[in-house]
PQR file of N, CA, C, O and H, with PARSE charges and radii, in Angstrom:
ATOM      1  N   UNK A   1      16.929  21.099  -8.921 -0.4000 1.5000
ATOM      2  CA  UNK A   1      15.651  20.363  -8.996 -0.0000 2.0000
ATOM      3  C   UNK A   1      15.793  18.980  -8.377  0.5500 1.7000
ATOM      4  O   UNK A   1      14.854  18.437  -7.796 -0.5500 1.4000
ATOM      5  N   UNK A   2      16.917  18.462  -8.507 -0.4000 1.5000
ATOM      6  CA  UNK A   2      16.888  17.155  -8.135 -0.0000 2.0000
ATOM      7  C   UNK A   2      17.129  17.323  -6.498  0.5500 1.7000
ATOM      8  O   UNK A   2      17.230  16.184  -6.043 -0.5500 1.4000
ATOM      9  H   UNK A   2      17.680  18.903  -8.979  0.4000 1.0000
ATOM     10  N   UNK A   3      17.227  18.064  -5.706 -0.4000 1.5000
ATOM     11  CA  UNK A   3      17.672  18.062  -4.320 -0.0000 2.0000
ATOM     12  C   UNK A   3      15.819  18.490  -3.841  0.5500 1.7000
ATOM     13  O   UNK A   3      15.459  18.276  -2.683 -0.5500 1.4000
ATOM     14  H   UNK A   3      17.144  18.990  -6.076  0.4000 1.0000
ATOM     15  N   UNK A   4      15.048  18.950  -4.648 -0.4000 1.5000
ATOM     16  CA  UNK A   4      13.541  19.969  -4.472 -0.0000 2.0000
ATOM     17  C   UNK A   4      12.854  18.116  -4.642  0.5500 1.7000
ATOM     18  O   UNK A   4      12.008  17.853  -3.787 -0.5500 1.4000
ATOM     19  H   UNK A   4      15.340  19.124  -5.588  0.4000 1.0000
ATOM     20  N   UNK A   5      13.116  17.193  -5.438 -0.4000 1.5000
ATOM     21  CA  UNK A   5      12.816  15.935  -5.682 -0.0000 2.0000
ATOM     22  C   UNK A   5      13.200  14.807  -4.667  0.5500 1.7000
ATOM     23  O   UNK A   5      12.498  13.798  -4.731 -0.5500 1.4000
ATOM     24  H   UNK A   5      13.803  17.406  -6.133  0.4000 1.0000
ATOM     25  N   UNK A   6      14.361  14.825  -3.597 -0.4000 1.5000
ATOM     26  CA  UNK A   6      14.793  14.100  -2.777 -0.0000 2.0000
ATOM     27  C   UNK A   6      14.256  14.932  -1.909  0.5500 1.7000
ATOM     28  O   UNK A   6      15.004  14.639  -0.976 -0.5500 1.4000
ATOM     29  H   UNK A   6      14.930  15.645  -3.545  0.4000 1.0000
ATOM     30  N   UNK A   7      13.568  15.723  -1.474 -0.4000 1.5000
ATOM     31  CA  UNK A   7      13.530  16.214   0.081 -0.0000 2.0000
ATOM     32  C   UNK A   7      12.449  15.732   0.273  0.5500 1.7000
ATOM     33  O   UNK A   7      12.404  14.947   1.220 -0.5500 1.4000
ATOM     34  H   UNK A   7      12.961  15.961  -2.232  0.4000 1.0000
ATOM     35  N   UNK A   8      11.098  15.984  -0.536 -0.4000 1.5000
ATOM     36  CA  UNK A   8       9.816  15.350   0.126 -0.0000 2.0000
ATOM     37  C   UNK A   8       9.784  13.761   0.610  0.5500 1.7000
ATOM     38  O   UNK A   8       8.827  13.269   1.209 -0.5500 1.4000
ATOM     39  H   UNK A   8      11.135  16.622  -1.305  0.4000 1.0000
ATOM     40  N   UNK A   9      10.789  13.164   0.311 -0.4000 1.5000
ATOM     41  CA  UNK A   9      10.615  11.363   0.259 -0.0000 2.0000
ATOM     42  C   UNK A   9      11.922  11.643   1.795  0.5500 1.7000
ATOM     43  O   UNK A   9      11.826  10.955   2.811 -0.5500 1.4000
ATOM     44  H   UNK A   9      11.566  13.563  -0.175  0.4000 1.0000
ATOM     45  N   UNK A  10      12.643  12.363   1.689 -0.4000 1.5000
ATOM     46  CA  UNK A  10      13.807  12.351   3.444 -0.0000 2.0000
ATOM     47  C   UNK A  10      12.931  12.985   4.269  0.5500 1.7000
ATOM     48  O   UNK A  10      13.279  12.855   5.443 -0.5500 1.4000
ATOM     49  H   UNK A  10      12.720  12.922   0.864  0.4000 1.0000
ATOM     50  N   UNK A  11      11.773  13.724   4.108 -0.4000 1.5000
ATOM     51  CA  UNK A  11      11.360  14.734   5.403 -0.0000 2.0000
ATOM     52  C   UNK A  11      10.361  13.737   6.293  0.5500 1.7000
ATOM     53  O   UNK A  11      10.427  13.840   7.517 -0.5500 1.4000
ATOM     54  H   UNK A  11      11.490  13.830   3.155  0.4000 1.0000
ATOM     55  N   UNK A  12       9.562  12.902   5.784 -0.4000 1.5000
ATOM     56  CA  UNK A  12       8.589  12.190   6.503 -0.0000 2.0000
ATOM     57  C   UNK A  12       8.516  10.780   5.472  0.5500 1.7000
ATOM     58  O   UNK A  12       7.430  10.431   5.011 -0.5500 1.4000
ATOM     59  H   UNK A  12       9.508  12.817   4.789  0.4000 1.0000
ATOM     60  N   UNK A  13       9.755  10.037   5.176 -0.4000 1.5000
ATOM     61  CA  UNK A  13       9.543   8.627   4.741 -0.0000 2.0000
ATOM     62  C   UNK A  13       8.816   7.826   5.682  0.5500 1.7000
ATOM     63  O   UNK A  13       8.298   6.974   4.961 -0.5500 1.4000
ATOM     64  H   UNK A  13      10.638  10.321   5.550  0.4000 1.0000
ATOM     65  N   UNK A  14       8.436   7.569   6.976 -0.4000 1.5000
ATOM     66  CA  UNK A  14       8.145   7.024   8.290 -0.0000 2.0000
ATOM     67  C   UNK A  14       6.590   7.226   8.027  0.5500 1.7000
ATOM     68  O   UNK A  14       5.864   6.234   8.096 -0.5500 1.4000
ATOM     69  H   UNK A  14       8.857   8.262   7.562  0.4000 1.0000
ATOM     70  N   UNK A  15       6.013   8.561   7.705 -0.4000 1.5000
ATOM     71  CA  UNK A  15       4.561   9.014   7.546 -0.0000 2.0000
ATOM     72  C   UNK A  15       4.317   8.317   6.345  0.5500 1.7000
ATOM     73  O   UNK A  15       3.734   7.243   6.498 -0.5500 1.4000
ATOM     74  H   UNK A  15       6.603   9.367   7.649  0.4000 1.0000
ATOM     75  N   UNK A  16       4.591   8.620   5.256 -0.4000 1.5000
ATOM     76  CA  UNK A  16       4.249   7.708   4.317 -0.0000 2.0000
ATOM     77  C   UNK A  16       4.213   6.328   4.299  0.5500 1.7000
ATOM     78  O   UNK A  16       3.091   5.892   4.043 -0.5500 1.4000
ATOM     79  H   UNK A  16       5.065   9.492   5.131  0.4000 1.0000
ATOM     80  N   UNK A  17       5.303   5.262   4.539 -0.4000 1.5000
ATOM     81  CA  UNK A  17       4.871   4.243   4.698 -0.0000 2.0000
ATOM     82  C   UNK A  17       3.942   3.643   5.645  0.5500 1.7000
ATOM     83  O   UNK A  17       3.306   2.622   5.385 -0.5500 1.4000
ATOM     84  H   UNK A  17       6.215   5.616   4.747  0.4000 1.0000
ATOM     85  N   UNK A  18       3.848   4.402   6.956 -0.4000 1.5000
ATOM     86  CA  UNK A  18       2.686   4.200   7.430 -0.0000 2.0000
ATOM     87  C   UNK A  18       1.337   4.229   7.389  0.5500 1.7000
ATOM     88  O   UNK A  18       0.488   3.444   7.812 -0.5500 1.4000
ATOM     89  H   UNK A  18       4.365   5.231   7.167  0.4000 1.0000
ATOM     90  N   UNK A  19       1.248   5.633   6.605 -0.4000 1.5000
ATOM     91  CA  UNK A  19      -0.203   6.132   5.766 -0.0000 2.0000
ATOM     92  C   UNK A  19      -0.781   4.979   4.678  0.5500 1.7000
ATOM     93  O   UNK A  19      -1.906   4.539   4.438 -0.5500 1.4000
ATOM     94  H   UNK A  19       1.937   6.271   6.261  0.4000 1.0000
ATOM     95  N   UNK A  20       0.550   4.722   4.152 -0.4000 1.5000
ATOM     96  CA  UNK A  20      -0.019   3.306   2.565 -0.0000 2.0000
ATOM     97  C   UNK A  20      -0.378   2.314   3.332  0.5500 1.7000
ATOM     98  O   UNK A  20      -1.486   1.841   3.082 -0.5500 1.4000
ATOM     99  H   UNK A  20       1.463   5.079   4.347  0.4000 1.0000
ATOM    100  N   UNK A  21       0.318   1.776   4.333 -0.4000 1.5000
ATOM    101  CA  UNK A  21      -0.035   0.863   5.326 -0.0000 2.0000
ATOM    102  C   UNK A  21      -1.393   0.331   5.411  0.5500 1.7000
ATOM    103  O   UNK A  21      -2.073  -0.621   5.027 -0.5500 1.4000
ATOM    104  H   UNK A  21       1.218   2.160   4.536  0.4000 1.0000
ATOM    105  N   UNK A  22      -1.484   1.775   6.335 -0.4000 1.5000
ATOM    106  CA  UNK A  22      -2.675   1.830   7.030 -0.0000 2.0000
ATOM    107  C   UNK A  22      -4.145   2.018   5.930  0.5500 1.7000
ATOM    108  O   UNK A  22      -5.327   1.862   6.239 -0.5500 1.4000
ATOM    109  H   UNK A  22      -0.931   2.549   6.647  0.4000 1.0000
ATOM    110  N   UNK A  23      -3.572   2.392   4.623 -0.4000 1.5000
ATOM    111  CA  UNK A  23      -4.839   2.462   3.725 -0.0000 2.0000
ATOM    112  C   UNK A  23      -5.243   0.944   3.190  0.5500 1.7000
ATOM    113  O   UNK A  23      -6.357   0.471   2.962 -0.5500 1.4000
ATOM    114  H   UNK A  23      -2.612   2.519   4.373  0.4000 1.0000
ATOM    115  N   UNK A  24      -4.110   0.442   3.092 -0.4000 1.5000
ATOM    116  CA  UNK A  24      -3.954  -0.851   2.324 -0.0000 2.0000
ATOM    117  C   UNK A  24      -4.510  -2.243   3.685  0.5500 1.7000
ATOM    118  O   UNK A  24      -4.923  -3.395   3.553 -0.5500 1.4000
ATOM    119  H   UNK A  24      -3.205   0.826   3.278  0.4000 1.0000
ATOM    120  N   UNK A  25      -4.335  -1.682   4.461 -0.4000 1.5000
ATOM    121  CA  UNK A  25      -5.063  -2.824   5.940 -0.0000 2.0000
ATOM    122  C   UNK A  25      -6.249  -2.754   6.291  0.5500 1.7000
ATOM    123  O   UNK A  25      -6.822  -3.514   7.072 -0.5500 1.4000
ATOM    124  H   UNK A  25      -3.999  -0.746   4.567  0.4000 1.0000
ATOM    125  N   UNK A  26      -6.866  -1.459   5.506 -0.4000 1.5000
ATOM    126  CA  UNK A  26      -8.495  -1.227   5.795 -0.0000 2.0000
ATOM    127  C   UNK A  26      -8.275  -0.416   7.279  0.5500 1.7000
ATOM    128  O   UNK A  26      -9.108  -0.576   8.170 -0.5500 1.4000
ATOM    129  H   UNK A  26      -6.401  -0.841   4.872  0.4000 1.0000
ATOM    130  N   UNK A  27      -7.181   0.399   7.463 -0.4000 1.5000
ATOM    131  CA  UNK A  27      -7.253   1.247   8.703 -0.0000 2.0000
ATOM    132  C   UNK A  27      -7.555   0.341  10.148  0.5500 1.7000
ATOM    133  O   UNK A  27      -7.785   0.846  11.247 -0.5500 1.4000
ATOM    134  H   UNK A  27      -6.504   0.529   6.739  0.4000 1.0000
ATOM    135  N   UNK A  28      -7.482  -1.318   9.802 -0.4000 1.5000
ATOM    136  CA  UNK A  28      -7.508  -1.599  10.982 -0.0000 2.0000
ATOM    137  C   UNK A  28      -6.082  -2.409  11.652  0.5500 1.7000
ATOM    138  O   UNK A  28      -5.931  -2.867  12.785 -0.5500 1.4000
ATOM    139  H   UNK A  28      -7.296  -1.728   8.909  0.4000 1.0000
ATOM    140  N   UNK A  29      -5.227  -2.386  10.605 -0.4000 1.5000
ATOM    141  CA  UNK A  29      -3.837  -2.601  11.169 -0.0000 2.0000
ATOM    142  C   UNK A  29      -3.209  -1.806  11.634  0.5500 1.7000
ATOM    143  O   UNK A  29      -2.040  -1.916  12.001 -0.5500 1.4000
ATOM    144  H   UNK A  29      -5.350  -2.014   9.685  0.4000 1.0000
ATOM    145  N   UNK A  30      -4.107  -0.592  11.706 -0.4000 1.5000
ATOM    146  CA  UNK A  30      -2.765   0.733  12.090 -0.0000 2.0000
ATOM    147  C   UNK A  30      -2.653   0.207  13.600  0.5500 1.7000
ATOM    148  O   UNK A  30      -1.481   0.289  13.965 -0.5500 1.4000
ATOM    149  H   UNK A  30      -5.057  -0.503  11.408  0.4000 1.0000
ATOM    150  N   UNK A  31      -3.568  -0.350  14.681 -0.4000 1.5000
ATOM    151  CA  UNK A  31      -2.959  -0.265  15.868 -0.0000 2.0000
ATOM    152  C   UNK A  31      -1.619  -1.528  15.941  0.5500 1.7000
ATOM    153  O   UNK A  31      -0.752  -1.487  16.814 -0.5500 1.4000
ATOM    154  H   UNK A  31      -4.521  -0.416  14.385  0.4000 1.0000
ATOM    155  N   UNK A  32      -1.658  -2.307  15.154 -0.4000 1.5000
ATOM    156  CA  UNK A  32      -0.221  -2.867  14.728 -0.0000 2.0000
ATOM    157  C   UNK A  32       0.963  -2.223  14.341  0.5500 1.7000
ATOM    158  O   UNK A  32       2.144  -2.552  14.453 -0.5500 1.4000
ATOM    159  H   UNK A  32      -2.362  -2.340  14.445  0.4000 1.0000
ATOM    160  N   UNK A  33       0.482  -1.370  13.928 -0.4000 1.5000
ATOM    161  CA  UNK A  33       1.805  -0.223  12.788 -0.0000 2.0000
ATOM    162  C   UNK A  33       2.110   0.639  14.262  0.5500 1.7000
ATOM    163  O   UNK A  33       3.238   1.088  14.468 -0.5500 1.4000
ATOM    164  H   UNK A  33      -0.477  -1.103  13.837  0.4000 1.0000
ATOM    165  N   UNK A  34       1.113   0.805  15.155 -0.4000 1.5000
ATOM    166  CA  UNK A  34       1.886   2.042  16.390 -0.0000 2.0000
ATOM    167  C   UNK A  34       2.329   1.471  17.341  0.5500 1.7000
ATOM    168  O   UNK A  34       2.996   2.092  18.168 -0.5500 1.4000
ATOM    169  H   UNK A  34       0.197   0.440  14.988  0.4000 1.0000
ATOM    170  N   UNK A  35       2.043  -0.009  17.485 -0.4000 1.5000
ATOM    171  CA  UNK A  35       2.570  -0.686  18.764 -0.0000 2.0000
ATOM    172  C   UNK A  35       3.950  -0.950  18.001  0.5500 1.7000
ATOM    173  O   UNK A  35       4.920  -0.638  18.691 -0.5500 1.4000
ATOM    174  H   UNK A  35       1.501  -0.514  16.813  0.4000 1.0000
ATOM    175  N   UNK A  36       4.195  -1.349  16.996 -0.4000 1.5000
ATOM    176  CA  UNK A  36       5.405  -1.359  16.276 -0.0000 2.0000
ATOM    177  C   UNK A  36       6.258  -0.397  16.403  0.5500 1.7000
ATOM    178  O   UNK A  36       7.335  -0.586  16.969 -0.5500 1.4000
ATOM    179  H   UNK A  36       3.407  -1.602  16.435  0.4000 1.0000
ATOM    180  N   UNK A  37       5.799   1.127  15.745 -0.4000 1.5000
ATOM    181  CA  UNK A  37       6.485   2.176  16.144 -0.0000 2.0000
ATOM    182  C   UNK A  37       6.111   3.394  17.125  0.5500 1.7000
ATOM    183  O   UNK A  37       5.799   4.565  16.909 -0.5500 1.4000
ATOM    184  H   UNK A  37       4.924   1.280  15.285  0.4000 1.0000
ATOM    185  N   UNK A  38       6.272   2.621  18.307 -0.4000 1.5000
ATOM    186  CA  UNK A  38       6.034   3.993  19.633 -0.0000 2.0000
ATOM    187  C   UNK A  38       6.311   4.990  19.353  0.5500 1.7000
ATOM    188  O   UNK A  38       5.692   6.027  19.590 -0.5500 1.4000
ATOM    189  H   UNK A  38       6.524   1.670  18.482  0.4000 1.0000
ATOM    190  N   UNK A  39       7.057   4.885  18.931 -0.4000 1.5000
ATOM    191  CA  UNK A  39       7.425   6.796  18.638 -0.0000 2.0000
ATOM    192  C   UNK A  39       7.072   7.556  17.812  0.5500 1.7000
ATOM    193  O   UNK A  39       7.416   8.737  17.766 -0.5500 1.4000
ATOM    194  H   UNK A  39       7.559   4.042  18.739  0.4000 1.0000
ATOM    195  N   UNK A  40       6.225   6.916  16.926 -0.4000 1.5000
ATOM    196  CA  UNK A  40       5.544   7.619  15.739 -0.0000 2.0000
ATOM    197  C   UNK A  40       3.574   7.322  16.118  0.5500 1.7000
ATOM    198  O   UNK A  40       2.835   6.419  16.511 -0.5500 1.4000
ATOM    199  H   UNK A  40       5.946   5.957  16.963  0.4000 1.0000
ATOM    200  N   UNK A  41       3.504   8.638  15.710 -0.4000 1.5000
ATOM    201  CA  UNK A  41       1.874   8.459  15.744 -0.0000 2.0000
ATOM    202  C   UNK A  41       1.297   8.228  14.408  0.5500 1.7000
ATOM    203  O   UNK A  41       1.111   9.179  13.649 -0.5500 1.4000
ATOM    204  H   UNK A  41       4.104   9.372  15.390  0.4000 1.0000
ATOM    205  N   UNK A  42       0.999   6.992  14.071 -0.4000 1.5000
ATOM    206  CA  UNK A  42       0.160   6.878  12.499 -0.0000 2.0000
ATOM    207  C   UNK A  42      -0.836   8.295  12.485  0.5500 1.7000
ATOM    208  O   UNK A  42      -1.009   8.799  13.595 -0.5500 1.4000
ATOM    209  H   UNK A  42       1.150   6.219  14.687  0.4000 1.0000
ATOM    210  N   UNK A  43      -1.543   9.011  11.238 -0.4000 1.5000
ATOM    211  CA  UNK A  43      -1.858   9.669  11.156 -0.0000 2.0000
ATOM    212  C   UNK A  43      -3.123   8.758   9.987  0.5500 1.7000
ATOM    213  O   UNK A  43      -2.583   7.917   9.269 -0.5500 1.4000
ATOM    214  H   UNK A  43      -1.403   8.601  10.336  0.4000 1.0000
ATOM    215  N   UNK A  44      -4.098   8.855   9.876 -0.4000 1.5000
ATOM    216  CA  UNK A  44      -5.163   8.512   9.126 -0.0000 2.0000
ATOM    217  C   UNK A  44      -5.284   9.126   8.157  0.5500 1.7000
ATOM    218  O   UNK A  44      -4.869  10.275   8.304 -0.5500 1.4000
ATOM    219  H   UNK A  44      -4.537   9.539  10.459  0.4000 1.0000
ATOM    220  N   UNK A  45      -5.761   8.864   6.954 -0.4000 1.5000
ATOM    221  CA  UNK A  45      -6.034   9.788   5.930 -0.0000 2.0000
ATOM    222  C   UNK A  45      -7.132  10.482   5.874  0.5500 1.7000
ATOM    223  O   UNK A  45      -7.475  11.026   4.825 -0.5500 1.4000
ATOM    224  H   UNK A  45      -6.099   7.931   6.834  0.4000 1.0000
ATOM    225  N   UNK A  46      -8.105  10.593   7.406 -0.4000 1.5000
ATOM    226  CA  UNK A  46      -8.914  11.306   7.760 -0.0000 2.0000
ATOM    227  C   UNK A  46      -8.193  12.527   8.463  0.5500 1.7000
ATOM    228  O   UNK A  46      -8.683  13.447   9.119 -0.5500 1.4000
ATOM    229  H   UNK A  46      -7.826  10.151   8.258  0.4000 1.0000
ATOM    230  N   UNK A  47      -7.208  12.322   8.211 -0.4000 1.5000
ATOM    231  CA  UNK A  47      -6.387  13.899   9.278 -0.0000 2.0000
ATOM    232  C   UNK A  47      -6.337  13.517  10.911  0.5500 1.7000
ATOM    233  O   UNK A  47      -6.158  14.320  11.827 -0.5500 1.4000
ATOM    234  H   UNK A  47      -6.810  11.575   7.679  0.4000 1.0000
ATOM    235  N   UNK A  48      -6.558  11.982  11.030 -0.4000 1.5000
ATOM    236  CA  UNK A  48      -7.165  11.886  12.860 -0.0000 2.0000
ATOM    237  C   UNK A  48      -5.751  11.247  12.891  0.5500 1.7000
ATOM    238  O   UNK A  48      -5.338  10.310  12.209 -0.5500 1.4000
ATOM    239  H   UNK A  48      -6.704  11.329  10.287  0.4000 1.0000
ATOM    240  N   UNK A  49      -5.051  12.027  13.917 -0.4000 1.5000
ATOM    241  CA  UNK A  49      -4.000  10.983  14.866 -0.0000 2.0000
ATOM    242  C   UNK A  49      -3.898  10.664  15.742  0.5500 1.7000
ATOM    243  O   UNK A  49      -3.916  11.476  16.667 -0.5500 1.4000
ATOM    244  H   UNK A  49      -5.386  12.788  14.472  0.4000 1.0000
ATOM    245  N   UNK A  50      -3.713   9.170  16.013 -0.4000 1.5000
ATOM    246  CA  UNK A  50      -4.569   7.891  16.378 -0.0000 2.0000
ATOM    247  C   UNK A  50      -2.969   7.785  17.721  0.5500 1.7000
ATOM    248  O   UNK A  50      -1.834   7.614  17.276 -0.5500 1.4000
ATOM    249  H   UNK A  50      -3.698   8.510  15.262  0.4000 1.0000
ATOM    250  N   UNK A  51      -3.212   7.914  19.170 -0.4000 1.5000
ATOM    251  CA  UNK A  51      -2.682   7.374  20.105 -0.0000 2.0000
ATOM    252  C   UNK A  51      -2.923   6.619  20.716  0.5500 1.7000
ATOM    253  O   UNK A  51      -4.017   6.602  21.280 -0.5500 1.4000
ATOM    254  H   UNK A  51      -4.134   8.052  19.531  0.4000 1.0000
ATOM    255  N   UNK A  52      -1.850   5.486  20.908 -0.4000 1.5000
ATOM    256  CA  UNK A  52      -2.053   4.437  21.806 -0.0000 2.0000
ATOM    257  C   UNK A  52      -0.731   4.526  22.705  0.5500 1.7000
ATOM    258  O   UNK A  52       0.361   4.997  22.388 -0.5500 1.4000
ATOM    259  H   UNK A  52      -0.961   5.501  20.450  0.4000 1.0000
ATOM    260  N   UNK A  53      -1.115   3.970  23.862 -0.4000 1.5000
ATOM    261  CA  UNK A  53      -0.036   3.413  25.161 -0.0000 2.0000
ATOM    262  C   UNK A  53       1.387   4.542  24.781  0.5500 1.7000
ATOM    263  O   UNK A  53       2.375   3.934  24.367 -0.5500 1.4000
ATOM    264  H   UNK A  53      -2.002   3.587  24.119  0.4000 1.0000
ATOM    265  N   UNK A  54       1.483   5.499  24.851 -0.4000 1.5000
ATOM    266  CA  UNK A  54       2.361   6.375  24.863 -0.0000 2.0000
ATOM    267  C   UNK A  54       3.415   6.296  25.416  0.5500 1.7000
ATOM    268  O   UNK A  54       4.213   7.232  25.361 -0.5500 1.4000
ATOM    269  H   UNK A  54       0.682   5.993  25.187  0.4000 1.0000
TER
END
């Protein structure tokens, strides 16, 4: 149980803190949060993922 408890927080830690982020900025810091991390596409809690400058 405890390995079923560590996997959801190792598989996408990167998505989550970005998601709280982006809820907690009013969804308008996310284009801060992707110029930050190019390599990750923030994902909205509308299901929309949001690309910039690729």
């Amino acid at each position: 149980s405890a390995k079923t408890t560590i996997k959801p927080k190792v598989v996408n830690p990167t998505n989550t803190s970005i998601k709280t982020k982006a809820t907690i900025q009013n969804k308008i810091d996310i284009r801060k949060i992707n110029v930050g991390v190019k390599s990750v596409r923030p994902i909205r809690d509308d299901g929309i993922i949001i690309e910039t400058q690729r």
